[in-house]
N, C-alpha and C positions, 0 to 999 in steps of 0.2 A: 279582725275576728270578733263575732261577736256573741256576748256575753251572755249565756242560759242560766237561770234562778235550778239549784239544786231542788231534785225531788222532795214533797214535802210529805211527811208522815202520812197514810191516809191506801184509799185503794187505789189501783192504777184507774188512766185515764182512758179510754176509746173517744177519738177526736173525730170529727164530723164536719166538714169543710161543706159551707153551701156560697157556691157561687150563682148572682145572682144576672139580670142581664142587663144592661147600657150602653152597648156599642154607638158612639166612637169613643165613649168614655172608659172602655174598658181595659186599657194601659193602667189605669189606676190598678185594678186587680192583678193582672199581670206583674206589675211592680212587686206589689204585697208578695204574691207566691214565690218571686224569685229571692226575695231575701229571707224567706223563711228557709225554702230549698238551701240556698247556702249555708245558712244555719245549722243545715244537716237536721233539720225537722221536715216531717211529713204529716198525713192523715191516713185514719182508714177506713173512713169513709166519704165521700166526694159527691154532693148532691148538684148539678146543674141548669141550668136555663138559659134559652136564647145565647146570647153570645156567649154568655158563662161557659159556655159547650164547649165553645174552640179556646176558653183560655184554660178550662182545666185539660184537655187532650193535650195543649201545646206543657202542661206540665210532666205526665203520664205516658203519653205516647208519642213524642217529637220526633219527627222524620229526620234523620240524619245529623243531628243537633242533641247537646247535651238541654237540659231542661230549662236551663238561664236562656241559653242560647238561643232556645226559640220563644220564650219568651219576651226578652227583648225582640227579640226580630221579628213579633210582629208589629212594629214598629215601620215594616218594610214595607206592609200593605197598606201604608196612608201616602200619601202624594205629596212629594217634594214642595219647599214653597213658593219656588216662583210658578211651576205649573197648577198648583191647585188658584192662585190667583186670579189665571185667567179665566179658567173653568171651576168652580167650586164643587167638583164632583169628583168621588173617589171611584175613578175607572178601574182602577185593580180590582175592586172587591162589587161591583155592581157591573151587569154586562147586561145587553141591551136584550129584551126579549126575540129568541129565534133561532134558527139553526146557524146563521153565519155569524155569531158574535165568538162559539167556540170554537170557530176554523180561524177567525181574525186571530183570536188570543192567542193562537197554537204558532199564530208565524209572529207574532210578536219577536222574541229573541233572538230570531234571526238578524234583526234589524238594530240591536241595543248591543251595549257591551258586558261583555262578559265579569260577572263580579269586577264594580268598579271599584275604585280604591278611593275617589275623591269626590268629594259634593256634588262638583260638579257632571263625574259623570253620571251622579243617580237623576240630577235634573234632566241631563240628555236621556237617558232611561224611559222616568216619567213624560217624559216631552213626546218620548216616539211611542209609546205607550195607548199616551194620550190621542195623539192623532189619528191614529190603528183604529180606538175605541171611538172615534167620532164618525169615523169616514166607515164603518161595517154597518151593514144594512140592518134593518128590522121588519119586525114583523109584526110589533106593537097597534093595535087599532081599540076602537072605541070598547068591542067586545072580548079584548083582552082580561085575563085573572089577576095579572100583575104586570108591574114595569120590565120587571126584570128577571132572565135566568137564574133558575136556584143556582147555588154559586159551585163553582165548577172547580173550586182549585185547591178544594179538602184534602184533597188525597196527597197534594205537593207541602202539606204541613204535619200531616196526621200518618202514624204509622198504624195502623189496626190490627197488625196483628203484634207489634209490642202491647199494644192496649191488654190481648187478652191476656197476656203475662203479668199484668199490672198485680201485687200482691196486695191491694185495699180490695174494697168497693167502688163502681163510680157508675153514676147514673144519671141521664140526660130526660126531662121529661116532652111529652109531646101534647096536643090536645087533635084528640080525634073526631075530625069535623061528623063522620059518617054515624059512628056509635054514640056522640054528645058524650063525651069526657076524657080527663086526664091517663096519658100512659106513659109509663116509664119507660126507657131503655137502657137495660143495665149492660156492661162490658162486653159479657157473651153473645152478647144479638148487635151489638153495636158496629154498625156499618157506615160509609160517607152519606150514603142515600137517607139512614136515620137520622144525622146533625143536618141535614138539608128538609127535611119534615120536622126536624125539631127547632128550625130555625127560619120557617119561611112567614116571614113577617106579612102580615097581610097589605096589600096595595103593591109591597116591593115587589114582594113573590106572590106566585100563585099557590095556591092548595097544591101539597105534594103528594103524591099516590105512592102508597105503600100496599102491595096485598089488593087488598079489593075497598084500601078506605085511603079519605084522603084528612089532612093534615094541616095544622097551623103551629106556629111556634106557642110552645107551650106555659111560656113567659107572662103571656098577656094576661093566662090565668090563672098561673100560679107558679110566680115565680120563684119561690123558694122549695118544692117540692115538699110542700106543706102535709099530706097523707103519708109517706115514708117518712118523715120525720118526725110523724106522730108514732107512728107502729118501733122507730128506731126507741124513742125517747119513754113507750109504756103508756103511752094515751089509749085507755081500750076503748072508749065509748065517747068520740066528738063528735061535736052537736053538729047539725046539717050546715051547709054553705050557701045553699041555694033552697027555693022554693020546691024544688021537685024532691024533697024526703034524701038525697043523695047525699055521700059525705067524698069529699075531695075530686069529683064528678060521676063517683058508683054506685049502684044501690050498696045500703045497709044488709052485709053479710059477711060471708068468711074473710076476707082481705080489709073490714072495714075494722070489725070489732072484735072476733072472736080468739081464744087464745093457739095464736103461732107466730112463727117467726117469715111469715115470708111475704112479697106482695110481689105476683105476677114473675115468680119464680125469682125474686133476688133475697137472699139470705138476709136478715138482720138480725147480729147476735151480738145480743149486750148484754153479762151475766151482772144481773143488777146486785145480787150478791156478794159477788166479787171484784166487779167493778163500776166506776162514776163513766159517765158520758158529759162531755165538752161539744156544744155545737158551736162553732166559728161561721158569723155569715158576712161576706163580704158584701157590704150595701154599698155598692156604687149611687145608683139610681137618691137613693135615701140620704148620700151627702151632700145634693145638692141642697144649699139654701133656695129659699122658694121666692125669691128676688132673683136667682139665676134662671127660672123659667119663666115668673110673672114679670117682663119684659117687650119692652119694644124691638122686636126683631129684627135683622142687620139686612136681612134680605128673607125671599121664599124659601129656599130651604132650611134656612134656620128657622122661619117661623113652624115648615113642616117637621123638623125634629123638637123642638118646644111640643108641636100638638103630640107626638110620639110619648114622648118623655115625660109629659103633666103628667096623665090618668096612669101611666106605671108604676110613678114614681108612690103617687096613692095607697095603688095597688099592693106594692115591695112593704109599704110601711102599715098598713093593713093586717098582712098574712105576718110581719114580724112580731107585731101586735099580742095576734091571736094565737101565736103560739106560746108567745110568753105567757100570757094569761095558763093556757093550758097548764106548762108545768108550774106554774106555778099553785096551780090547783091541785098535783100531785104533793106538795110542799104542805097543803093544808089540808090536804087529807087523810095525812098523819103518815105518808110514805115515806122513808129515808130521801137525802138528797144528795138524788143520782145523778140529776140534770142539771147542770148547769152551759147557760148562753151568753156570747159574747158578738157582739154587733160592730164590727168592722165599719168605721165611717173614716172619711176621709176631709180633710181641710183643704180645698179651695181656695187661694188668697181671689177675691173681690175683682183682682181685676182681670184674672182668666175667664171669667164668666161669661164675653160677651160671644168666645170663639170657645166654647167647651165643646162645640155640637161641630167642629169641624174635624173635617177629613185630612188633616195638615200634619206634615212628620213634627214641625216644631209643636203641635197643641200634643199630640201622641207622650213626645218626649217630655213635656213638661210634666201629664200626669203620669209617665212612669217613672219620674226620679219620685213626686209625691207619694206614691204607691208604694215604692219602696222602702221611701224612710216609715211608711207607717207599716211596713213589715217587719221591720227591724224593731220599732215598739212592740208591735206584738209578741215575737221571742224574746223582750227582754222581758216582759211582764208575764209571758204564757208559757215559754218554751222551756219549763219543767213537765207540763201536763202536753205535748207534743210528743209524737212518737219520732224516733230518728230513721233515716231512710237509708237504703240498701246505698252502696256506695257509687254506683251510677244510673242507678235510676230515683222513682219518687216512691218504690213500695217499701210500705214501712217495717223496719223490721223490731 
């Protein structure tokens, strides 16, 4: 059981969880949430990006699974180790561009065993898995948008509509190729087709079509959902991000600066009167040392996840940057201190480094026992200003 620092004198806390994106490295975050959850702490507000998407839903809205449960088990979408050996590709989660990869996938089970009980049958699992996913046809050609199908198997982890019963906030952001900027999607609009637009990495996936616009993961550019956590946190007037007069990809107007509580219909209420705001951001990306990318690569695709992983990783340490700065401009502009930030980073021992970027159950499991135990630090240093959660699910009560 583990141990929470009593409340301390002062106003209450509204907590603000920003998951950030790294897939394959995102067991680490997974970890973190799952021992905070046990802790019987939650947030109430839940800000996401890129992969951060499916590990706060697998907190919040777990299909059939208690919230550890799925948690760890996404542990089950990376590939046993002696088949990722042969093939260093994670067939579960990557499917070949085309209509017959989701008929291949669909007769998948047929062919495997039924929740196995021992190692070895997940290696036969992944094995027939694998060869399913080698032997289905494509459609892939020179003038293809991407490698691969947006991913097809959201809906076997994601309960959507537990989601809309979730008692915080949570919000996934997107970048809208068609309109040139950032969009949110909060709980009530949140669909599998939005975390597939909110997640479609460019080269892997193609631009996803929502409406009449299409889409990129919204990670690449701004992965902490930097504009909502300005309007959460009392930033009324931050300076431009880009060249074109825009602020977090909008023009300067009602949702940028002016006084409310809302952006693109999601409520943010923080009575700064009454009470402090805590934002928690889980830096995956930001814990790499920078000897773990500036490397000689083990092979191709490790050298294509290094090129993935530099310029985000930039990016993530960038926008964390800029917002500290911010409040802390609030701090000297003679405001009370409402806001305060705490940056989740994670330790690494030296010699995981060279397999951080696989798709491997053993690399998975490594960084979610790490994840963990630095979830467990953080209730024991934070988890007075943490809100407790409803007793089977993550909404705070």
């Amino acid at each position: 059981m583990l141990k929470v620092r009593k409340a301390q004198n002062g106003l209450p806390w509204k907590v603000a969880a920003v998951l950030t994106a790294g897939a394959p490295t995102s067991p680490l975050m997974a970890g973190a949430l799952a021992a905070v959850y046990e802790a019987n702490r939650t947030y109430h507000y839940i800000f996401s990006s890129g992969s951060g998407s499916l590990i706060g839903l697998s907190l919040v809205a777990p299909k059939a699974k208690t919230p550890p449960e799925a948690l760890e088990g996404l542990i089950d979408l990376m590939v046993a180790d002696p088949v990722y050996r042969t093939i260093p590709l994670d067939h579960k989660v990557f499917f070949k561009s085309g209509p017959w990869s989701e008929l291949f996938r669909r007769l998948t089970p047929y062919y495997q065993i039924r929740n196995p009980k021992t190692p070895a049958g997940k290696v036969f699992n992944d094995r027939v898995s694998q060869f399913i996913s080698a032997v289905a046809p494509t459609t892939l050609n020179f003038f293809s948008q991407g490698l691969c199908n947006p991913n097809p198997w959201i809906e076997d982890f994601v309960d959507f509509k537990k989601l809309r019963s979730f008692g915080g906030h949570f919000t996934v952001n997107a970048y809208n190729i068609s309109k040139g900027g950032m969009v949110p999607f909060d709980k009530h609009t949140l669909t599998a087709d939005h975390i597939r637009a909110a997640t479609a990495c460019p080269f892997i996936y193609p631009p996803f079509k929502l409406g009449n616009s299409y889409y990129y993961e919204g990670a690449d550019v701004d992965p902490i959902n930097l504009p909502t956590l300005r309007k959460l946190a009392g930033v009324k007037h931050p300076p431009p991000i880009d060249g074109a007069g825009k602020v977090g990809g909008r023009k300067p107007g009602k949702s940028a600066g002016e006084e409310n509580d809302e952006v693109d219909g999601f409520k943010l209420k923080v009575d700064f009167k009454a009470e402090r705001l805590f934002v928690v951001v889980f830096d995956v990306l930001g814990s790499l040392n920078r000897r773990a990318l500036i490397r000689v690569p083990r092979n191709l695709l490790d050298a294509y996840a290094i090129s993935l992983a530099t310029p985000l990783r930039s990016i993530v340490l960038d926008k964390i940057a800029i917002f500290q700065s911010e409040i802390s401009g609030l701090k000297q502009a003679g405001q009370p201190d409402p806001v305060e930030m705490e940056v989740v980073n994670f330790e690494i021992p030296e010699r995981y480094w060279p397999n951080l970027f696989d798709w491997s159950e053993s690399n998975a499991k490594r960084l979610w026992k790490i994840g963990y135990e630095r979830g467990k630090d953080l209730v024991e240093k934070y988890g007075y200003r943490l809100p407790r959660h409803a007793g089977d699910n993550a909404s705070p009560v």
